[in-house]
N, C-alpha and C positions, 0 to 999 in steps of 0.2 A: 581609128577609134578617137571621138575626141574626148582630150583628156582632162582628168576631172576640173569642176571650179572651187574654186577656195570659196567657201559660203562661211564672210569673216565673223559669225557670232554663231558658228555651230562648232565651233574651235574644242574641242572639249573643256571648253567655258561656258556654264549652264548664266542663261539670263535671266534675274526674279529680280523680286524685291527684296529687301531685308527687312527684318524685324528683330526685337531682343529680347528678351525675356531675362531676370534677374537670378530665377529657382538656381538653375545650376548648368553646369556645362557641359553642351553639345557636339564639341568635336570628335572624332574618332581616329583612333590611336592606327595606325599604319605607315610602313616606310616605306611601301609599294603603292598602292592603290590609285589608279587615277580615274578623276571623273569621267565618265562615260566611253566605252575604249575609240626758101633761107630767107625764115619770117623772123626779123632782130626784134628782139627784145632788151631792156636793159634791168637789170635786176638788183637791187641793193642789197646789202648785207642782212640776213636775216637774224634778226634778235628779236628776242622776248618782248610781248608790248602788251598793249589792252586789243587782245583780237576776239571778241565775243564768239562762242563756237556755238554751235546749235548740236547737244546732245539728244538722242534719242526719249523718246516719253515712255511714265515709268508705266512699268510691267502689273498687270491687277492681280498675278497672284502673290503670295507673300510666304518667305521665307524665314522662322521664327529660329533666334540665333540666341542660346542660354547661356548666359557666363556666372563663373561662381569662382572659387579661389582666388581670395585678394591677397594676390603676388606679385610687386611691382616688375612692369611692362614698360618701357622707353615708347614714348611717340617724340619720333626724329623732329628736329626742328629745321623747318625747313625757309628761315629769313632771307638766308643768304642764295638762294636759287633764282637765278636770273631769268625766272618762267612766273608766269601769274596763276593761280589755282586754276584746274581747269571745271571745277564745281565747288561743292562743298563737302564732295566724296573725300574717303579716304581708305588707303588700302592698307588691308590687315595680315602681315605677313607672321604663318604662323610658325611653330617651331619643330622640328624635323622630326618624325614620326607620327606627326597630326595631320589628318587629312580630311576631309569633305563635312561641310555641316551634315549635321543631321536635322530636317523638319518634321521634328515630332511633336510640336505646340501648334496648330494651326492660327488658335487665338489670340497668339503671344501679339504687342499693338504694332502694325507694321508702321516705317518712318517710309513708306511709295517713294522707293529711289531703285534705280536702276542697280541691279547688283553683278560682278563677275566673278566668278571664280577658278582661280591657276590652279591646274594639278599637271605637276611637271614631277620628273623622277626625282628627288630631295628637294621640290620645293612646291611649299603650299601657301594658296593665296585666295583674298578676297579681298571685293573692294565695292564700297556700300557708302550712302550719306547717313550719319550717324547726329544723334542729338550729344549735345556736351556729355550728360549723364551715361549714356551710351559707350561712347569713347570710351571715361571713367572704367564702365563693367570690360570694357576689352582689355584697356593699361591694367587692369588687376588682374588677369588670367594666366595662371604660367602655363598657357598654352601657345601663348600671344608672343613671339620673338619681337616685331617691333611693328610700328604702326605710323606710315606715308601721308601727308596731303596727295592728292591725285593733282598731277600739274600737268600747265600745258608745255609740251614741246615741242620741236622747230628743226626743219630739214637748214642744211647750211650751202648755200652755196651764192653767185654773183653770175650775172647774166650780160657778159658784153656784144657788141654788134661786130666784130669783128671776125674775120674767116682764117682760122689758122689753124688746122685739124693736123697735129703734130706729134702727139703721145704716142698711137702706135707704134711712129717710126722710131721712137727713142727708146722703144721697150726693146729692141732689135738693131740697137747700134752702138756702137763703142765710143760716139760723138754726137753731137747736137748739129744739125741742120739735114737729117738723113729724111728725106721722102719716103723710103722704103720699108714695109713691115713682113718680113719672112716669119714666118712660123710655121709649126708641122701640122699636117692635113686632119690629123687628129682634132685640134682646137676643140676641144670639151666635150668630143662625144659620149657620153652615157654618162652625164656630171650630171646634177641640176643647179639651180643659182636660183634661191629664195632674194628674193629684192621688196624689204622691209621700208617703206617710201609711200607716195601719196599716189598711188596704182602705175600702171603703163597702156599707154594705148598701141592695141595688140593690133589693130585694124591700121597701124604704120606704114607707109610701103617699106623702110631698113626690118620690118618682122617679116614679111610677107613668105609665106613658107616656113618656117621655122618651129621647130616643138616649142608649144606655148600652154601654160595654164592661167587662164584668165580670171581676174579679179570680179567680183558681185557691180561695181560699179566705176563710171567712167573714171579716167582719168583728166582732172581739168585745170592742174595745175603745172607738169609738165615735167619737176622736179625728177620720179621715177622714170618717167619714158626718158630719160636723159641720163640718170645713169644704168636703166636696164640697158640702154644703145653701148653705151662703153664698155658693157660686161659681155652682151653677149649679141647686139645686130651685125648685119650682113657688110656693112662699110666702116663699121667704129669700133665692132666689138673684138675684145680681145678670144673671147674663145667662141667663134661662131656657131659652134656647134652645140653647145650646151643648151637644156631643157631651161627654160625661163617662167618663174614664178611668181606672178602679180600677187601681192600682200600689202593690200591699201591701208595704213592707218593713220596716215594725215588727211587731213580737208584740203579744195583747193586755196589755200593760199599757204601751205604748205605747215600748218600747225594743227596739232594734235594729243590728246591726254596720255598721261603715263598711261592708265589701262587700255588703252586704244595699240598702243605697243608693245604692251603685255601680251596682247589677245596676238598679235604676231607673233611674238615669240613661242608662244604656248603650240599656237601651227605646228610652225618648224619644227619644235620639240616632240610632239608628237605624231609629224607625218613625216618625216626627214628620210626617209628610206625610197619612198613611194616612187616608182620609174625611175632610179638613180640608182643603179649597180655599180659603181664606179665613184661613190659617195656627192656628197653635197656642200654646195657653199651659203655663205648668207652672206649679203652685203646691209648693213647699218651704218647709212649716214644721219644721223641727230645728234643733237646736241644740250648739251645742258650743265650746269655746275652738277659734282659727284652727289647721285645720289643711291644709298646702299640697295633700295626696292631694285633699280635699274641695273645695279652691277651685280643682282647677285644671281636677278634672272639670265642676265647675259651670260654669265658665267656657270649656268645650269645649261643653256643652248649648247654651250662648247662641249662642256660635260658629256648632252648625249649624243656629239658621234659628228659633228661638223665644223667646215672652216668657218672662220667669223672673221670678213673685213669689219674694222668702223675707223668712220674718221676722225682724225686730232682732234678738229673742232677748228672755229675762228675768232677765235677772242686774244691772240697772240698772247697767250701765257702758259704755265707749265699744265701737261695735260693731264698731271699728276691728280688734279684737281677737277676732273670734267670726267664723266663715265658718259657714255660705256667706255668714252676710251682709255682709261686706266686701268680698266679688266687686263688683267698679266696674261690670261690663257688666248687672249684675243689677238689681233694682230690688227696694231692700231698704225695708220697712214698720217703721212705729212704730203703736202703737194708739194710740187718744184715747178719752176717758167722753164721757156722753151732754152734757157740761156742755164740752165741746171742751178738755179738759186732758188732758196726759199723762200715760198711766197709771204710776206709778210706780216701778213696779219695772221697765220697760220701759229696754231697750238707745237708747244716742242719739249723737249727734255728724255729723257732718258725712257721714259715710256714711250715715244715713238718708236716701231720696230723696224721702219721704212719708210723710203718716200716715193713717190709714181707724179708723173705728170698730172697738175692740178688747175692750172691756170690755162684760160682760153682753148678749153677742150670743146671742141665739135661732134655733135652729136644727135641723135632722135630728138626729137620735141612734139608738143600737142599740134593736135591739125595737121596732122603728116607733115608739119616743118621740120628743120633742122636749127640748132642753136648753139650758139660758144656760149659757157657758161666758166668759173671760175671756182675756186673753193676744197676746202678739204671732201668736201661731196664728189668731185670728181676723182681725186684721186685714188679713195677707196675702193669704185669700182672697177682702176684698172686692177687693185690687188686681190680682187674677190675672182673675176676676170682672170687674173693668171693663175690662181690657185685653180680652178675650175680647166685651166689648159692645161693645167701638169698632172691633174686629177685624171685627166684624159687620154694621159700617156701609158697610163696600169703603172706606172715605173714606182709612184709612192704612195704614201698614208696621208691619213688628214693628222694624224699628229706630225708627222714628219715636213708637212708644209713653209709654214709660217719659218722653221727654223733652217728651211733650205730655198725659201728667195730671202732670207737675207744672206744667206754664204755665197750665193749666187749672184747678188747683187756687184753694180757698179759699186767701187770704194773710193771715199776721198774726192768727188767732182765735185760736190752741193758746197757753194760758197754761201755767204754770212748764215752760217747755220749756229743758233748757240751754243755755248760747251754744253758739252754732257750730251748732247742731240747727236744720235749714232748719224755717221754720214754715211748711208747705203742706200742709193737710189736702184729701183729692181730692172731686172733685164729678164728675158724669158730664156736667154740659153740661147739664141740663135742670132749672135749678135752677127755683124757684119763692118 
């Protein structure tokens, strides 16, 4: 049978326009309810810049949105965000027992902007280009818990020329320079592994054979096919057996809007079950300073019912400060070199829960190549990757994950790591 495609804007995210209307307020009260049921490259550090993205063109019909109650509403300031708007959208996170517009003004005056809407289990969302006045009617809504810029954000990783495909063997040895990668025959049968990235090219010879659910459109930036390879292909991956889930929502150069990663998240949240008796992982490599829209959806994904790698990030500061990886319920990665030291432009502090080989990992790439790449982007998905091989074993839960490769973990190897930065680099159990 082949298995279904992720069709990324039929997510139970309905796409309109918005419009407002002044009379009075259109949301509807509910705390259930959800919307609708070996070619080198070299790669530089990816940060925030003037990357103009080409959004989709707005929608002709129109979705009329009534606000009334002036009850002051916070819209988040968002200066300090080391991303640039990704329009002039912005998204409207409402407040828990508020769910789906209602369009019952047709003629209310539409502002023709693309509109999306999250219905996730306690959490409700939209996100629409609004006039100042507009906004206004939203910040006065005590329906309205707080109100985003839509921004753009940025897969993280470094792309060297160099061949050194070494992480396996160190998830499986009690030392650094081991060749060999032992694991049990299991390796993530009946898992699946959502990969939240800039798609994967499924047509790889390291996929060839393998349960696959493929993405609406190519992969051309290489990012995802590189770390779906470390989670789950036939030479890199760590659990080879698990179902693989292309969830495209970066561009190819590897940038893309907060609602673009919403509209992922909102997937998973609401298909997380689908072929995966044996539960499900998510890998999120992005990055971005803390923003609450991102950590609260992230933190509703865990909520229903899945593991969640993300990465520290690479802006070598506390990750205290950078979501999703400061999501508590997440289980947030640091990488290490081949010499078990931290890499160091890599995120750290006490919010890190682990670390996995991060630097000059070899792996898938576009054009059926392969690529050494660097960054907290790899490391993630050897942790997503092992959570998905232990998932495999029936032996535990997805709560019980995250807090049993770190007990499982190497202890004390990771040098210049800073205080406060747990040193637990993971092992899968079958060390040697």
């Amino acid at each position: 049978m082949t298995p279904p495609r992720l069709q990324h804007n039929s997510v139970r995210v309905r796409m309109q326009t918005c419009a407002l209307s002044s009379s009075r307020t259109s949301f509807t009260e509910s705390s259930t309810k959800r919307a609708g049921n070996n070619n080198s490259l070299t790669r530089s550090p990816m940060a925030a810049k003037d990357n103009p993205l080409d959004f989709p063109a707005p929608s002709n019909t129109s979705l009329p949105l009534e606000i009334s109650n002036p009850v002051v509403s916070h819209l988040l300031n968002q200066d300090h965000v080391n991303s640039k708007p990704a329009s002039n959208r912005h998204i409207v996170k409402l407040k828990n027992g508020i769910t789906a517009l209602v369009a019952d003004n047709i003629n209310a005056p539409s502002i023709h902007a693309l509109s999306h809407e999250y219905s996730m289990s306690g959490f409700e969302a939209f996100a629409c280009s609004f006039t100042s006045e507009e906004l206004a009617h939203l910040q006065a809504s005590d329906q309205v818990d707080y109100i985003e810029e839509d921004r753009v954000m940025y897969s993280m990783s470094y792309t060297l020329q160099y061949n050194a495909p070494w992480g396996l063997a160190r998830f499986s040895s009690n030392s650094v320079g081991s060749t060999t990668y032992n694991y049990d025959d299991s390796a993530g049968a009946g898992t699946c592994a959502y990969i939240i990235d800039t798609g994967i090219q499924v047509d790889h010879p390291e996929f060839e054979g393998l349960d696959f659910s493929e993405g609406p459109s190519p992969e051309l930036d290489g990012h995802g096919t590189h770390v779906a390879g470390i989670i789950g292909s036939k030479s890199y991956g760590v659990a080879k057996k698990t179902k693989l889930y292309a969830n495209k929502v970066f561009d190819s150069s590897g940038f893309g809007a907060t609602t673009a990663v919403l509209d992922g998240i909102a997937y998973v949240t609401n298909n997380r079950t689908q072929d995966c008796p044996l539960g499900s992982v998510v890998n999120i490599s992005i990055g971005g300073y803390r923003r609450k829209i991102t950590y609260d959806a992230v933190a509703t994904l865990v909520r229903s019912g899945v593991f969640v790698a993300v990465s520290a990030g690479n802006e070598g500061a506390d990750v205290q400060n950078f979501s999703p990886g400061s999501v508590p319920s997440v289980c947030t990665v640091g990488p290490t070199t081949k010499n078990d030291t931290r890499l160091e432009w890599s995120n750290y502090g006490r919010g890190v829960d682990i670390h996995a080989p991060g630097f000059e990992i070899e792996s898938a790439f576009i054009d059926g190549a392969t690529a050494i790449e660097s960054g907290t982007s790899m490391a993630a998905p050897h942790i997503a990757g092992l959570a998905a091989y232990l998932l495999g074993s029936g032996k535990l839960t997805i709560e019980e994950l995250c807090k049993y490769i770190k007990a499982s973990a190497f202890k004390g190897l990771i040098s210049k790591l800073p205080d406060g930065t747990p040193n637990l680099l993971a092992s899968n159990g079958a060390s040697s």
